[in-house]
DOGUBA-972194 format. One record per residue (C-alpha): x, y, z; residue in one letter; residue number from 0. Coordinates in Angstrom, 3 decimals. Layout:
> east;north;up;code;pos
> X;Y;Z;A;NUM .
...
This chain:
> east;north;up;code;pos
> -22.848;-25.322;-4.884;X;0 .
> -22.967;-21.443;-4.856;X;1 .
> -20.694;-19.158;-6.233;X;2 .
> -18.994;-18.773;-3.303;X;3 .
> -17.634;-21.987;-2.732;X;4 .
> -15.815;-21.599;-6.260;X;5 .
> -14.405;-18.609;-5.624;X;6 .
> -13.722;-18.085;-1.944;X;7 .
> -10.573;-20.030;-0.957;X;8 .
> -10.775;-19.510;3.411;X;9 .
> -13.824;-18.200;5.347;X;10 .
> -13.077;-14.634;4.816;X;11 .
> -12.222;-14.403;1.245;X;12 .
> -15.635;-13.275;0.860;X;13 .
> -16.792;-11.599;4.225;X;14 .
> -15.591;-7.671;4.758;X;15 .
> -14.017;-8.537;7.616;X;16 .
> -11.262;-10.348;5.473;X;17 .
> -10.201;-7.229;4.003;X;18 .
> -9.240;-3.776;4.684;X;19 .
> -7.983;-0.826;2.275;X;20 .
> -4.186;0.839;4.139;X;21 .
> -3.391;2.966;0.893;X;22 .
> -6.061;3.807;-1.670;X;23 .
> -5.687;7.239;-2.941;X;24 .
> -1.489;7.725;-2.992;X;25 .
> -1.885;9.313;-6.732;X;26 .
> 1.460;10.915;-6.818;X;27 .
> 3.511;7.562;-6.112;X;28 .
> 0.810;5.315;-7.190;X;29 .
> 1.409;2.876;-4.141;X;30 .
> -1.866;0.840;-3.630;X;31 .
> -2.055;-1.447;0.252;X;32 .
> -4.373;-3.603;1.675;X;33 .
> -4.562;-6.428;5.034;X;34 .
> -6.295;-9.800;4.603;X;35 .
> -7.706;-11.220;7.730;X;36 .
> -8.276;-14.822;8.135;X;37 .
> -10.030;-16.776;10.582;X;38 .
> -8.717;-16.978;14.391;X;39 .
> -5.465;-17.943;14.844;X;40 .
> -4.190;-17.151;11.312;X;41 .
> -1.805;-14.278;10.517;X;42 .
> -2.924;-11.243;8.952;X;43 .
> -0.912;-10.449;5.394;X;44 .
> -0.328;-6.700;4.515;X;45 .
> -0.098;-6.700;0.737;X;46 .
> 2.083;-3.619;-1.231;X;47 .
> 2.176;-2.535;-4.619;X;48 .
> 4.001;0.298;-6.464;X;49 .
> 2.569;0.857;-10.133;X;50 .
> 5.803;3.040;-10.964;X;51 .
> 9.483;2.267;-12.322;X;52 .
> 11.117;3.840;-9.127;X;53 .
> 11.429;2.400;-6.068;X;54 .
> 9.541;3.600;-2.989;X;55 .
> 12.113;4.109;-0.224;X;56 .
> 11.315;5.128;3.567;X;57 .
> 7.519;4.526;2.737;X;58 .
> 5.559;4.789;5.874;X;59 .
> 2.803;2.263;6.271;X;60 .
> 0.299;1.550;8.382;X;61 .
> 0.171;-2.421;9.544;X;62 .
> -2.906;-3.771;11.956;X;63 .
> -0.071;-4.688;14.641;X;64 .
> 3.684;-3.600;16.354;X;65 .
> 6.110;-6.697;15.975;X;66 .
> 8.325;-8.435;13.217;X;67 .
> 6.455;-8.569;9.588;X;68 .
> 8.578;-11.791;7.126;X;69 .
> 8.232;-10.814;3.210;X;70 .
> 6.769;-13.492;1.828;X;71 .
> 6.497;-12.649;-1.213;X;72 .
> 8.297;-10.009;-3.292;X;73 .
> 7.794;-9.572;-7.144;X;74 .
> 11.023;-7.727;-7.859;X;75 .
> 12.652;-11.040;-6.812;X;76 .
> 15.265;-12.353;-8.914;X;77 .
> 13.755;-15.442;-9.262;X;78 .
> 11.014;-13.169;-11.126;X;79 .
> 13.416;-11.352;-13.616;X;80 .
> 13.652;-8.475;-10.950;X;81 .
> 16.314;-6.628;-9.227;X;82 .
> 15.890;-8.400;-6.095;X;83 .
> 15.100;-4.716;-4.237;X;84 .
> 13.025;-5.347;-1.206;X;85 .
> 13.222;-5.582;2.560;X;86 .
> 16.464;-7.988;3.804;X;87 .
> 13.148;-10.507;4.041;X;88 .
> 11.637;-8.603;7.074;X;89 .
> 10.678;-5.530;8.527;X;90 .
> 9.665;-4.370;12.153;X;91 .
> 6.506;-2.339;12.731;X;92 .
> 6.164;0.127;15.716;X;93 .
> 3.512;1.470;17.424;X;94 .
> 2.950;4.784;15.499;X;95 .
> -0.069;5.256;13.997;X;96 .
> -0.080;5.510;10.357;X;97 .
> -3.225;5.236;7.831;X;98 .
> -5.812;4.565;10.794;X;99 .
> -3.983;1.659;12.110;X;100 .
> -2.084;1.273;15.072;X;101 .
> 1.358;0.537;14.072;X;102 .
> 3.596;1.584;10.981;X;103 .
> 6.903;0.741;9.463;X;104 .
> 9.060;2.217;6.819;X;105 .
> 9.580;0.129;3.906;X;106 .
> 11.002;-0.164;0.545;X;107 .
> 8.880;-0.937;-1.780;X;108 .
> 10.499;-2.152;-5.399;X;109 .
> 9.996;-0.846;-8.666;X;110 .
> 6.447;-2.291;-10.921;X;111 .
> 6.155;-4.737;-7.919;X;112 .
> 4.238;-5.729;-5.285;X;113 .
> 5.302;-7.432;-1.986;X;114 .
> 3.343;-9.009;1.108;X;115 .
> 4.420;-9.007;4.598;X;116 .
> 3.008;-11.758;7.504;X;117 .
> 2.920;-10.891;10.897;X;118 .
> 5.383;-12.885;12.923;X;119 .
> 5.290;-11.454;15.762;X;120 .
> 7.183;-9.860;18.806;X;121 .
């Protein structure tokens, strides 16, 4: 098989279309953000890391879509060893343009962790 089929877990893991930079060049709070796209039908994941010891509060972020965004996943978790800081398990996005996509939210976003949001919905 090719390389591909090794690495690549769904259709897109591979294709530019699967992925798209939100926050790249946030130096002075060292917040990195990207979106992974999967195929039709499946829900887009907006993926959030701070490289710092203190929290990001009130961070405005762009998201591909308005509508109710679950935390998945949050690294500052208890369960982790963490402080359990994060988002009450979901957020709301609005339509306000932030980092070239349509919607945004405000979000907290822990301490030396990273967290990832799926669209829900309205």
């Amino acid at each position: 098989g090719d390389w591909s089929s090794d690495v690549c877990s769904s259709d897109l893991d591979c294709e530019m279309e699967g992925f798209r930079w939100v926050v790249v060049e946030d130096r002075n709070q060292s917040v990195f953000a990207y979106v992974r796209f999967g195929e039709w039908g499946d829900k887009p994941v907006v993926v959030v890391s701070n490289f710092t010891p203190m929290p990001r509060d009130h961070y405005r972020l762009g998201f591909p879509m308005a509508g109710r965004w679950r935390e998945i996943v949050n690294t500052n978790a208890g369960f982790y060893g963490g402080s359990n800081l994060g988002n009450g398990g979901e957020i709301r996005a609005e339509a306000q343009e932030s980092h070239g996509l349509p919607a945004s939210a405000s979000i907290l976003v822990p301490p030396l962790a990273t967290v990832w949001f799926e669209y829900v919905g309205e």
